[in-house]
N, C-alpha and C positions, 0 to 999 in steps of 0.2 A: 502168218502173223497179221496181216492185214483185214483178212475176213474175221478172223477173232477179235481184233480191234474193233469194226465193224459192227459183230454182234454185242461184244462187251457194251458197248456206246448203245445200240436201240435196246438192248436190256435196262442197261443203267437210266435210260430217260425214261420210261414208262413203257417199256415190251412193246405189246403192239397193239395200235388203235384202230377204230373203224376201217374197212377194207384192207386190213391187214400191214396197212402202211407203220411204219417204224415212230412211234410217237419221238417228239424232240425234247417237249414240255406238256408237265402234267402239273394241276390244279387240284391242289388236294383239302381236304380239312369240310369247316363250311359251305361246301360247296351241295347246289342244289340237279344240278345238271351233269347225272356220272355217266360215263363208258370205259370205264375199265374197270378190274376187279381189286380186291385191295391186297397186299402190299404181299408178296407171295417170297418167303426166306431164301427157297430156292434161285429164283429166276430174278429178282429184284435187289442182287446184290450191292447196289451202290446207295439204292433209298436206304436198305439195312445200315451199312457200314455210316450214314449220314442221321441212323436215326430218327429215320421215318418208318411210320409204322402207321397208315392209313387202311380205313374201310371204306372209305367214298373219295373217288375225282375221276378230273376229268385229263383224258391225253391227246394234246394239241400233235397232229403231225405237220408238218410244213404248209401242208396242200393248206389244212383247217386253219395256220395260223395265217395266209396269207387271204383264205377268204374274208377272215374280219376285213371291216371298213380299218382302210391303212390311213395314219397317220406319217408327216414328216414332219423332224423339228431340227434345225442347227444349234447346233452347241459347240463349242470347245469341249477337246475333249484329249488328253487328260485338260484339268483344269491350267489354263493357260497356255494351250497347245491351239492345236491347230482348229477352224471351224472346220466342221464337217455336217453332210444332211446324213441325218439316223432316220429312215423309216420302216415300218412297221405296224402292231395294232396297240391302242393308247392300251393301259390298262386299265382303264372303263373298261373299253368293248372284251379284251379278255377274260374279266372276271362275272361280265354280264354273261358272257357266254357260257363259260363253266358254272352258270346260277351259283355264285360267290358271294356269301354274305359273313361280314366281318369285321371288325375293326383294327384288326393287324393281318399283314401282309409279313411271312419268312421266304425272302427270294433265296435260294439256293444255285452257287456253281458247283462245275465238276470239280472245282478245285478243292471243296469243303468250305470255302470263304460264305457265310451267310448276312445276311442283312435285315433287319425286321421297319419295319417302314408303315404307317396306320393307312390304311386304306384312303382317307380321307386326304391324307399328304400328297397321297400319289394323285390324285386325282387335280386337287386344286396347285400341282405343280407343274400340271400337262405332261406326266410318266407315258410314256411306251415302253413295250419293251421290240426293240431293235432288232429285226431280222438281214439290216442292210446297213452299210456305213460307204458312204462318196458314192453309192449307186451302186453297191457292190455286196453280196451275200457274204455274211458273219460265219468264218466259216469254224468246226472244231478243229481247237489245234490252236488257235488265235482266242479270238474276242466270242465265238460262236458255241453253239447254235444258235444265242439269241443273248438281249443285252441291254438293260435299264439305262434309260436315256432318259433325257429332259428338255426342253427347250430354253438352256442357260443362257445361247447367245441370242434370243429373241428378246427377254423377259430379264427385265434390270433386276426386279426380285430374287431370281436366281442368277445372278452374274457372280458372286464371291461361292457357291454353294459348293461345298467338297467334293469329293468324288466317292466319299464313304458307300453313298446308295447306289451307284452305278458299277450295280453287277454285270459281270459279265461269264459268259460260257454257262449262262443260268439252264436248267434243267429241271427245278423243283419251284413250286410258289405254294406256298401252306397259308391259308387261309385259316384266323380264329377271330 
């Protein structure tokens, strides 16, 4: 049951990327920078069931998301909860890197919870998306693989800001 879990989980994030490693998050739509194939009925079960249905992106595995230049922000998190350091790579450097051009961002969880956010927000709100939370890997099952953050309790501007865009267990980012 466990290795089925296993594969279900690197199928459903994007099969497999560069050296064979098990993608986590894949960068689809707009994107100018692809390594993987596009969206395959058989083997892509969870992009199907959510409704994706790409010819071009890109599939971040762990190794990839963590060579971006990493970013840390504190925030509360839920909103009024505790601070905590999220870091990660901003979603600049992710979307620079998947050569993403766009003006809407659709982050996707495993949950089916989606969230559509302009490119332009994310950026000028200092978005990551969260591979760690108090120094500690997002893991699945929790808050994980990976996890829109902000830096709310740095930045008065975003002090009251909801928690609507802070996906979590993300696995999908659709670019248009």
């Amino acid at each position: 049951m466990i290795a089925r879990s296993v594969l279900v989980l690197a199928l459903a994030a994007g099969g497999m990327a560069a050296a064979g490693a098990p993608a986590l998050v894949t960068v689809s739509g707009a994107v100018g920078n692809t390594n993987r194939a596009p969206v395959d009925p058989l083997r892509d079960k969870l992009f199907v069931d959510n409704g994706n249905d790409f010819d071009r992106a890109h599939a971040f595995t762990l190794e990839a998301l963590r060579a971006l230049p990493q970013t840390t922000v504190r925030a509360d998190f839920p909103l009024g909860g505790e601070v905590f350091e999220f870091s990660g790579p901003s979603f600049e450097a992710l979307l620079e890197a998947a050569g993403a051009s766009g003006e809407t961002v659709t982050v996707q969880a495993l949950d089916g919870y989606t969230a559509e956010i302009g490119s332009d927000e994310l950026r000028a709100n200092g978005a990551i998306l969260a591979l760690d939370m108090g120094g500690e890997p997002l893991d699945i099952g929790g808050l994980g693989p990976a996890m829109v953050a902000y830096p709310r309790a740095e930045r008065e501007d975003l002090a009251g800001m909801n928690d609507d865009t802070w996906v979590w267990q993300v696995f999908h980012v659709g670019v248009e």
